[in-house]
C-alpha positions in Angstrom: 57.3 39.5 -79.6 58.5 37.5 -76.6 55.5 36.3 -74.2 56.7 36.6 -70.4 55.3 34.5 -67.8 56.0 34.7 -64.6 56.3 31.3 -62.9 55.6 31.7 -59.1 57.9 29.5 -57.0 56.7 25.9 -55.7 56.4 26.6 -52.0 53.9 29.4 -52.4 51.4 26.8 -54.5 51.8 24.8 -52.0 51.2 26.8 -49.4 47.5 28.0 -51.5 47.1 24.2 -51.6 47.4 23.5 -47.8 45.1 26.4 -47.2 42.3 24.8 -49.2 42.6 21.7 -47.5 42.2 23.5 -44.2 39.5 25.6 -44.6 37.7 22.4 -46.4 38.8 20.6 -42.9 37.7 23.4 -40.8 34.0 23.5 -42.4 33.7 19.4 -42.3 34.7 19.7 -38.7 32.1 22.1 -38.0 29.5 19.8 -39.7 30.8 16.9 -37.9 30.6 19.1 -34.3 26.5 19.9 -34.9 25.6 16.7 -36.1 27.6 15.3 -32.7 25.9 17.8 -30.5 22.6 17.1 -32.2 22.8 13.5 -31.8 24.2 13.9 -28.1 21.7 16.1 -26.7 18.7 14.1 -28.8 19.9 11.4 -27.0 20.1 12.8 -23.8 16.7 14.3 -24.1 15.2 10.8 -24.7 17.3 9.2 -22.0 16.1 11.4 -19.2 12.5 11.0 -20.4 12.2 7.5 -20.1 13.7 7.9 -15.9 10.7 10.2 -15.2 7.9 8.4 -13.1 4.7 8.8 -14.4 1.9 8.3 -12.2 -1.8 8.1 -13.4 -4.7 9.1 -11.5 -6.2 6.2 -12.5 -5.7 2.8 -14.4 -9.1 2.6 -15.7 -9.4 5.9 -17.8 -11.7 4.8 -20.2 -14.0 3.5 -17.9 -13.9 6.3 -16.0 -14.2 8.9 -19.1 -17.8 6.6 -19.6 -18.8 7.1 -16.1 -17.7 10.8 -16.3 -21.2 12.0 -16.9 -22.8 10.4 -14.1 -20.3 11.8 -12.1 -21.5 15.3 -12.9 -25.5 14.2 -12.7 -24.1 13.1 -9.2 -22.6 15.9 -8.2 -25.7 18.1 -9.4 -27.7 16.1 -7.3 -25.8 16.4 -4.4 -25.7 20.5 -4.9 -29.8 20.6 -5.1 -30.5 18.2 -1.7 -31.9 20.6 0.7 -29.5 20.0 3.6 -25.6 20.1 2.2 -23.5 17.4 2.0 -20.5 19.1 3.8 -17.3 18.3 5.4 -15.0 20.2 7.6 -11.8 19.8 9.8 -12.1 18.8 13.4 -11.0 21.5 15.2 -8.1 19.8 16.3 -7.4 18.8 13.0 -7.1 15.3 13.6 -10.5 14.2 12.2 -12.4 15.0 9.1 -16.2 15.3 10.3 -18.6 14.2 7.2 -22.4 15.6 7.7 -24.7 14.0 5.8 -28.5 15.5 5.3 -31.0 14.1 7.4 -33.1 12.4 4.6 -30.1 10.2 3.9 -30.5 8.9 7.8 -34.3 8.1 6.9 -32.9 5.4 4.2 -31.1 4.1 5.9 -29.0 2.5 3.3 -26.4 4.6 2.3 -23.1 3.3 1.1 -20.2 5.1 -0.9 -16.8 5.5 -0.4 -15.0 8.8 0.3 -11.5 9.2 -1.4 -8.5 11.1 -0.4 -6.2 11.4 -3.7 -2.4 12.8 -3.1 -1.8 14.3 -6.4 2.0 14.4 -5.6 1.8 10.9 -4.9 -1.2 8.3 -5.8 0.5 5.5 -3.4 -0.6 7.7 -0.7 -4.2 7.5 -1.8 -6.6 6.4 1.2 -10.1 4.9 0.7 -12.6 4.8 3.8 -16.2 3.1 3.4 -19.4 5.8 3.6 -20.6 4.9 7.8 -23.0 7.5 9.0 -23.7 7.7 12.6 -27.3 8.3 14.2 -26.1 11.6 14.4 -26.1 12.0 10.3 -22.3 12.5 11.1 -19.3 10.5 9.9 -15.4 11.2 11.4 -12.4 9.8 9.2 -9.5 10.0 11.2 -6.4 11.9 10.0 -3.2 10.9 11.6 -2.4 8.0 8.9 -2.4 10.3 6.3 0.7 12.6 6.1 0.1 16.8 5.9 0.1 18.2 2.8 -2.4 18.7 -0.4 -5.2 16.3 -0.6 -8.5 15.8 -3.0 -11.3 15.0 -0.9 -14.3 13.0 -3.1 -17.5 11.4 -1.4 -19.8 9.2 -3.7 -22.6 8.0 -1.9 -25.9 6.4 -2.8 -29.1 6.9 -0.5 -32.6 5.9 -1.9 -31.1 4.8 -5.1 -30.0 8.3 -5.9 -26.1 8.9 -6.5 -24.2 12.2 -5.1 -21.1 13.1 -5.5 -19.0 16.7 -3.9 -15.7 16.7 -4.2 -12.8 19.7 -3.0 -9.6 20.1 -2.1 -8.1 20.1 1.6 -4.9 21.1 3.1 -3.6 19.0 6.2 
């Protein structure tokens, strides 16, 4: 008995051969294109990170996270006084009129500072000095500071007692 084999002709085993080597090719160059987008875009990512300004509300946090506490004791204080501690727009909205109570006036040593924070921007922050008037009124001129958002804070201290009120205003 005579055993046939068929012998297949040299181009079409190398045509099989080239197909593996391209579909190999075609799965490495699919690995290769991930891993280069992954890198690219992680990259990316951490490039446009570090050109974002960040802008703190303040450079002494820790010191301020200590104080926080007082703060609220403060601003408990100043809810409980008997005449309020209250601010309003001028009518012409070019002044920020400050009333203090009455007792404050009867010290007559209150000092503070009242704080207008830009969130959008703390270079635009603005700091005037607590100076009431014998009319228990105080008026902080508005045209240096530019319309817009604003966090208006008063700390004062009158008869050794802190207060502190704080809210927003839009200019």
């Amino acid at each position: 008995m005579e055993t046939q084999f068929q012998v297949e002709p040299q181009e079409s085993l190398q045509q099989q051969a080239n197909d593996k080597k391209q579909s190999g090719r075609s799965w490495m160059l699919g690995v290769i294109g991930v891993y280069s987008t992954f890198a690219i875009g992680t990259l990316a990512v951490v490039g446009f990170t570090f050109t974002q300004n960040v802008e703190l509300v303040s450079k002494r946090h820790y010191e301020d996270g200590v104080n926080f506490q007082s703060k609220i004791d403060n601003s408990y204080r100043a809810e409980a006084l008997h005449e309020s501690l209250s601010w309003k727009l001028s009518n012409d909205s070019k002044n920020l009129e400050i009333s203090y109570p009455a007792s404050f006036l009867a010290f007559g040593n209150a000092s503070g500072k009242i704080t207008f924070f830009r969130p959008s921007e703390s270079t635009m922050d603005k700091v005037f000095f607590v100076s009431i008037g014998a009319n228990g009124k105080q008026y902080i001129p508005l045209s240096e500071l530019p319309s817009g958002f604003w966090v208006v804070s008063l700390e004062v201290s009158a008869g050794g007692q802190g207060y502190y009120k704080e809210s927003q205003v839009k200019l």
